[in-house]
C-alpha positions as CSV (number, residue, x, y, z in Angstrom):
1,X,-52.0,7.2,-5.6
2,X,-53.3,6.0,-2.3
3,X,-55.0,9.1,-1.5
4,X,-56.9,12.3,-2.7
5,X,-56.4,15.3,-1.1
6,X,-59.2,18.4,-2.5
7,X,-57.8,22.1,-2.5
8,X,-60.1,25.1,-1.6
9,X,-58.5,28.1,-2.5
10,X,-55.6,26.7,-4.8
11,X,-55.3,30.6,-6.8
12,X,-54.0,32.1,-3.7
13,X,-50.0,31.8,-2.6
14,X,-50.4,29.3,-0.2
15,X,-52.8,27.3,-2.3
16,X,-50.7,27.4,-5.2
17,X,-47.9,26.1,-3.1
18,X,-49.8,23.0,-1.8
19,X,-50.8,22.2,-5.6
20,X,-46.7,22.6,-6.3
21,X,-46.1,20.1,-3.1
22,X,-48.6,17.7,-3.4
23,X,-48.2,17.3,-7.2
24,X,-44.5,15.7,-6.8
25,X,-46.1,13.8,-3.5
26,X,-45.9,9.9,-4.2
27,X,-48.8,9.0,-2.0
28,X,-50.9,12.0,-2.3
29,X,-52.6,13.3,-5.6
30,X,-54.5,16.9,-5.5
31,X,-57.8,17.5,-6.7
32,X,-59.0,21.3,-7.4
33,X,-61.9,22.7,-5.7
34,X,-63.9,25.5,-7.1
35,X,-64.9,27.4,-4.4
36,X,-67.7,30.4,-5.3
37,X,-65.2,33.0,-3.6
38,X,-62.4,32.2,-6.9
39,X,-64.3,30.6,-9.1
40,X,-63.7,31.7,-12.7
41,X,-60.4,33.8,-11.0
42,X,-56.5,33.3,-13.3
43,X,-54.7,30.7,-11.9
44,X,-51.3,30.7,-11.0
45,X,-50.4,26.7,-11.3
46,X,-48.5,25.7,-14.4
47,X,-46.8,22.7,-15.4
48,X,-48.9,20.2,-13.4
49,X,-48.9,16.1,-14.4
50,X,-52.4,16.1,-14.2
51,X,-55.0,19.1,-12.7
52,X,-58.1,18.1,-12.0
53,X,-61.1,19.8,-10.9
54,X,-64.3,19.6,-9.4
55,X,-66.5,21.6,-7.4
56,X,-66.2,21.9,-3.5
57,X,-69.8,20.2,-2.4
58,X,-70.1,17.8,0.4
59,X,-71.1,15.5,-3.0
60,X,-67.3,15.9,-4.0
61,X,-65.9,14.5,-1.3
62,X,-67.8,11.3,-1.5
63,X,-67.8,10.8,-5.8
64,X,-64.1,11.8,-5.6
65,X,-63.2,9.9,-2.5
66,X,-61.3,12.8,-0.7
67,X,-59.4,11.9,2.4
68,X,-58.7,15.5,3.6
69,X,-59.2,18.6,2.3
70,X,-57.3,21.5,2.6
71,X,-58.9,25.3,3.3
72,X,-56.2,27.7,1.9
73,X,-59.2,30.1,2.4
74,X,-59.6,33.2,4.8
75,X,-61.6,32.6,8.2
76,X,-64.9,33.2,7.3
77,X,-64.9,30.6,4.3
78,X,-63.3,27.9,7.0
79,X,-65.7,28.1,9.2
80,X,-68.4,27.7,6.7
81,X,-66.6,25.1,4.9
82,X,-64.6,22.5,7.6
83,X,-67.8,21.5,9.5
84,X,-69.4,20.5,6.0
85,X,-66.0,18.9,4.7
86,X,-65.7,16.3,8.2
87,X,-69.7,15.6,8.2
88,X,-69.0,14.2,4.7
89,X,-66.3,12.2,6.2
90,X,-62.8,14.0,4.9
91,X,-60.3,15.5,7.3
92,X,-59.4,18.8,7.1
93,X,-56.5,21.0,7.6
94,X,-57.5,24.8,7.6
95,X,-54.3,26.9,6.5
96,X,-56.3,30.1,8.2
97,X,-56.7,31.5,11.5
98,X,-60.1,30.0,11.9
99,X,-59.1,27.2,14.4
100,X,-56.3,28.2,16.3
101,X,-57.0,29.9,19.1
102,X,-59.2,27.6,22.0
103,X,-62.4,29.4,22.7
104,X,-64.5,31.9,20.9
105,X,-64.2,34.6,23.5
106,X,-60.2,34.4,22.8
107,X,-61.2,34.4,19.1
108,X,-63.1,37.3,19.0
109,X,-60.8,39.7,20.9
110,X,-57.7,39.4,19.0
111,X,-59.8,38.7,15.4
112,X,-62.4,41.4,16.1
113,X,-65.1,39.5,15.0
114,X,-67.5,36.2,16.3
115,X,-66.6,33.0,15.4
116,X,-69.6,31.2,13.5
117,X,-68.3,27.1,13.9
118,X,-67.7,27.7,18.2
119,X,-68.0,23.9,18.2
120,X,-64.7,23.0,16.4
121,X,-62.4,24.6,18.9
122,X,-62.2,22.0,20.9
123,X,-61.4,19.5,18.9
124,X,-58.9,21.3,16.1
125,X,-55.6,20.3,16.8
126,X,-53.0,22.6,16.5
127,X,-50.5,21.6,14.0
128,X,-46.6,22.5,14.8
129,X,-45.6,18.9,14.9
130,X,-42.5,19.4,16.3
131,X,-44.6,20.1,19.7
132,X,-48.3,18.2,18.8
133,X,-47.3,15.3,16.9
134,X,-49.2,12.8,18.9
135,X,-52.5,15.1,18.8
136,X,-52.2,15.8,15.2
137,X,-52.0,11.8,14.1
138,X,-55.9,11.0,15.4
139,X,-57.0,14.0,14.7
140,X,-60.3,14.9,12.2
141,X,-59.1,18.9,11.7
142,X,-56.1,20.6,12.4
143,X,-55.4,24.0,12.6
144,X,-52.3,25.1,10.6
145,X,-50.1,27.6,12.4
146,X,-49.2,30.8,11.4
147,X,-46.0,31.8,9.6
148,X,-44.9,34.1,12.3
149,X,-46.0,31.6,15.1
150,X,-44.4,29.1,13.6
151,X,-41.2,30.6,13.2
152,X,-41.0,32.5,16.7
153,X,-42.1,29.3,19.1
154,X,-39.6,27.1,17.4
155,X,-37.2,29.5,18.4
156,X,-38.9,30.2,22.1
157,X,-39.8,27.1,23.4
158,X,-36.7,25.4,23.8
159,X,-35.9,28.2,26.0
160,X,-38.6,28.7,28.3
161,X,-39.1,24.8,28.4
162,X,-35.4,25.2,29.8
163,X,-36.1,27.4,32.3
164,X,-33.1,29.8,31.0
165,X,-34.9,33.1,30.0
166,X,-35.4,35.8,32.5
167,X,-38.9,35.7,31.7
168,X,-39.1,39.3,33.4
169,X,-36.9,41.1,31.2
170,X,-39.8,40.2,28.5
171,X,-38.6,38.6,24.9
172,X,-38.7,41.0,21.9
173,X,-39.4,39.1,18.8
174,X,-38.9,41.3,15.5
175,X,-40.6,39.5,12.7
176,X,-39.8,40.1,9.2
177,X,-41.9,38.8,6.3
178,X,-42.2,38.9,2.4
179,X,-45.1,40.6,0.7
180,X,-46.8,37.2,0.2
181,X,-47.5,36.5,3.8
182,X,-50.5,38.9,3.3
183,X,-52.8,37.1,0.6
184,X,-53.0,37.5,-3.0
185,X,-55.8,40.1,-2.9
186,X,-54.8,43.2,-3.8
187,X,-54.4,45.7,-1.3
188,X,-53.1,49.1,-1.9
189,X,-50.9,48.2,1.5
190,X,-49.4,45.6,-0.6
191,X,-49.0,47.0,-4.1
192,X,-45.2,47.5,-6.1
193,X,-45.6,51.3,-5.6
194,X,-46.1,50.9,-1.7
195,X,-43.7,47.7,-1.3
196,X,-40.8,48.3,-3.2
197,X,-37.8,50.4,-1.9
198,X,-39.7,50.6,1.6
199,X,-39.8,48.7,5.1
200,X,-42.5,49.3,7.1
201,X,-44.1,47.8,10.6
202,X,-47.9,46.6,11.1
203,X,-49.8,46.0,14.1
204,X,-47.7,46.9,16.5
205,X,-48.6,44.8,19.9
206,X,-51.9,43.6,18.7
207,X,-50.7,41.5,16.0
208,X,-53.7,38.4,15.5
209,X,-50.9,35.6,15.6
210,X,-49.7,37.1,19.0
211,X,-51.6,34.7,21.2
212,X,-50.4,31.3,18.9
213,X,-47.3,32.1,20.2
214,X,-48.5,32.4,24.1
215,X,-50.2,29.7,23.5
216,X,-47.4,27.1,22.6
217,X,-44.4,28.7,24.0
218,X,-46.4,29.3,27.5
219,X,-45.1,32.8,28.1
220,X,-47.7,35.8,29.2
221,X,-48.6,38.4,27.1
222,X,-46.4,40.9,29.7
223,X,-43.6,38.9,28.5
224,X,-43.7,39.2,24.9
225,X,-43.4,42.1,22.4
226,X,-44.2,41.4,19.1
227,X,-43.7,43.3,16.0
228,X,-44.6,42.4,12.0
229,X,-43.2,43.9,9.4
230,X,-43.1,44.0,5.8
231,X,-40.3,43.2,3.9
232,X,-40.1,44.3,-0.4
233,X,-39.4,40.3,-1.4
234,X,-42.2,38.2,-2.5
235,X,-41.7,35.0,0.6
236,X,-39.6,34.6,3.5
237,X,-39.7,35.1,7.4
238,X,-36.7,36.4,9.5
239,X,-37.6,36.9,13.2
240,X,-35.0,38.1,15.7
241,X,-35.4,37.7,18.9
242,X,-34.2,39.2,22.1
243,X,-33.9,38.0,25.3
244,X,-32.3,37.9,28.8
245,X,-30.2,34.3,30.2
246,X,-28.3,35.4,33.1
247,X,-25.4,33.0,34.4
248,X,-25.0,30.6,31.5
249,X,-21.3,29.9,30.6
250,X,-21.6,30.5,27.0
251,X,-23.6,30.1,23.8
252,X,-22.9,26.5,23.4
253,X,-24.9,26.5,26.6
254,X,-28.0,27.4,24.4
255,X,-27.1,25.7,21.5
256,X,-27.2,22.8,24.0
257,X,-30.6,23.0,24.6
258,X,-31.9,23.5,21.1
259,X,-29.8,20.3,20.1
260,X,-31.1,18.0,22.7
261,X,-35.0,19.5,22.1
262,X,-34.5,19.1,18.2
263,X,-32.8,15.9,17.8
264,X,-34.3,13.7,15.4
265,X,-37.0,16.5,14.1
266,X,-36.2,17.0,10.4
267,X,-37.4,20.2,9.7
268,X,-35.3,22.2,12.2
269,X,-31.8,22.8,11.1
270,X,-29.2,24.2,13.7
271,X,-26.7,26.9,13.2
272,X,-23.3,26.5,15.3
273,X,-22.9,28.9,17.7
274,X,-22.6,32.7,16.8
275,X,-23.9,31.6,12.9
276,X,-27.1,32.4,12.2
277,X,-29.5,31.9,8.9
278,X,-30.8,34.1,6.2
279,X,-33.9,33.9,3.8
280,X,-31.9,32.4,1.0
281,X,-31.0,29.2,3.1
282,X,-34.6,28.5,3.7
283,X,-36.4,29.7,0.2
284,X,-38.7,27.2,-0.5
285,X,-38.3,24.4,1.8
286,X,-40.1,23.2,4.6
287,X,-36.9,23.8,7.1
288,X,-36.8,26.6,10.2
289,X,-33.2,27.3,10.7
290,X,-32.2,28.8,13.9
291,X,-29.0,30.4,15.1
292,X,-28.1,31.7,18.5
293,X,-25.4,34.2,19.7
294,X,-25.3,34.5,23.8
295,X,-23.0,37.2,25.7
296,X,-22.7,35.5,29.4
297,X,-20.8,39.3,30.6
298,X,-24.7,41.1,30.4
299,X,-27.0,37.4,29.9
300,X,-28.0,39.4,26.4
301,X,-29.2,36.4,24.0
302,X,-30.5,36.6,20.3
303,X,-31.5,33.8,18.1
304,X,-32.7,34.4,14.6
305,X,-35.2,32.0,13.6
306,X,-36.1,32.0,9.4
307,X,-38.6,29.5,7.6
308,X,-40.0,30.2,4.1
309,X,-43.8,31.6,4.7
310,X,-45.3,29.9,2.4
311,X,-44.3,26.9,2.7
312,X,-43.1,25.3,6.5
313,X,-45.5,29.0,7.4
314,X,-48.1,27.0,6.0
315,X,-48.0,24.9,2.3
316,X,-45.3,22.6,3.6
317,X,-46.4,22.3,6.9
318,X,-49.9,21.7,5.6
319,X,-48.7,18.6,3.9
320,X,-46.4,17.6,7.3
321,X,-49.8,17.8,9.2
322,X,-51.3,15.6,6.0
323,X,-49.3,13.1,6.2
324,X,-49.4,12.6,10.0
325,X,-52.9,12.1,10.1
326,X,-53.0,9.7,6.9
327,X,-50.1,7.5,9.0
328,X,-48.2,8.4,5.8
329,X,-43.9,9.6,6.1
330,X,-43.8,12.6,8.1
331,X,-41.5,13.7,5.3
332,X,-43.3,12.6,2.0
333,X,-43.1,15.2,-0.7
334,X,-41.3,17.6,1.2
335,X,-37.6,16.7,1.0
């Protein structure tokens, strides 16, 4: 293997995943970190080639030779761990919210609480590559998007970019997830009795991954409603999304635009006019596919945008970061 890559948080879903990924990666070989937050916790991993562990120290890094290391941890643990993790000379790519969002101020409001590593805003890149390739390749940290960020400005952007979206008839995005998208911690929100048989909505308009999606797709937050909610299956994301493209001839019109913005990007998979995707197409694999029906007699457009959450909503897209910034095949271990 050319490189190691260390795993904080490899118990929860999306750790687990990146063990899964990075264990059938020809370039990349995962080392397990013990972290005092899971340490001593079941894991879920079976059936790797060869686990290996070691403690998460600065130490580590150096006597394993880490090139990156991954945080699959929540906020609080990123921001204690990534600025000890790139002193000791890895990169890092933090799969939480830690990162994301540009200043502290912005952090604080829509997280509800301070942000203790101010300092790394700055620099984090934010990784969707399909729109920062170029600033995830130099960079020391990167930010891993949300699932539902991920999903809905892949779907937007194209659009707004295009100039064909009535941006003041707003865009409606109605985001759909499976049960893991909330953590492996048990929550009584999250339990079989409260999941199964039942659909239910969350955070309605103050959703935390709200401003990602402002932030990349350059809309206002006047001009987008968001709303989660929680599906009884165990992964997936289906967001549809309403909006409002007055004069265009047809669908093909839009389809146009998505094909020209995504040509060549091998993680986005088209639908041909009027088809659209499900959550089985995209179960584990690092693909969004997006499908657009248009009615030019009202302007009405939707386009349903699916990925797999834990994986290009954050595992896969981990690695797709990974191997941008070790100059390695965009593609490597995920196809």
């Amino acid at each position: 293997m050319a490189y190691l890559a260390g795993i904080v948080g490899y118990r929860g879903y999306s750790g687990a995943e990146l063990v899964r990924i990075l264990d059938r990666h020809s370039q990349v070989a995962p080392v397990l970190l013990e972290h005092r937050d899971d340490a001593g916790g079941q894991s879920r991993i079976r059936g790797l080639r060869s686990p290996r562990v070691a403690p998460c120290t600065t130490e580590t890094v150096g006597s394993e030779g880490l090139a990156v290391v991954f945080l699959a941890t929540p906020a609080d643990v990123s921001m204690e761990l990534a600025p000890a993790m790139l002193s000791a000379g890895a990169k890092v790519v933090d799969l939480s919210g830690a990162f994301r969002l540009r200043t502290p101020e912005r952090y604080a409001a829509w997280y509800k609480e301070a942000h203790t590593a101010p300092a790394l805003l700055a620099e984090a890149a934010y990784g969707l590559p399909e729109y920062c390739r170029e600033r995830i390749r130099p960079a020391r940290l990167v930010a891993n998007p949300g699932c539902y960020p991920t999903a809905a400005n892949l779907a937007i952007r194209p659009l707004v970019e295009a100039g064909v979206v009535d941006r003041g008839a707003g865009i409606v995005c109605d985001a759909k997830s499976g049960v893991s998208g909330a953590g492996r911690k048990p929550t009584l929100k999250t339990s079989f009795c409260e999941v199964t048989e039942n659909f239910s909505a969350y955070s309605i308009l103050q959703h935390r991954h709200v401003p990602e999606v402002l932030l990349t797709s350059g809309l206002a937050e006047g001009e987008f409603s968001f709303t989660a909610q929680l599906l009884p299956l165990d992964r997936g994301i289906l967001e549809t999304i309403y909006f409002r493209a007055p004069g265009l001839a047809s669908a093909e019109d839009i389809f146009a635009i998505y094909e020209k913005r995504y040509s060549g990007e091998p993680f986005v998979r088209l639908y041909q006019p009027g088809s659209v995707p499900d959550l089985r197409a995209v179960a584990r694999t690092n693909f969004c596919d997006i499908g657009v029906t248009y009615d030019p007699a009202t302007g009405r457009g939707v386009v349903v945008s699916a990925i797999d959450n834990l994986v290009k909503g954050a595992a896969g897209q981990a690695v797709q970061n990974m191997n941008l910034m070790l100059g390695l095949r965009e593609t490597e271990g995920l196809l």
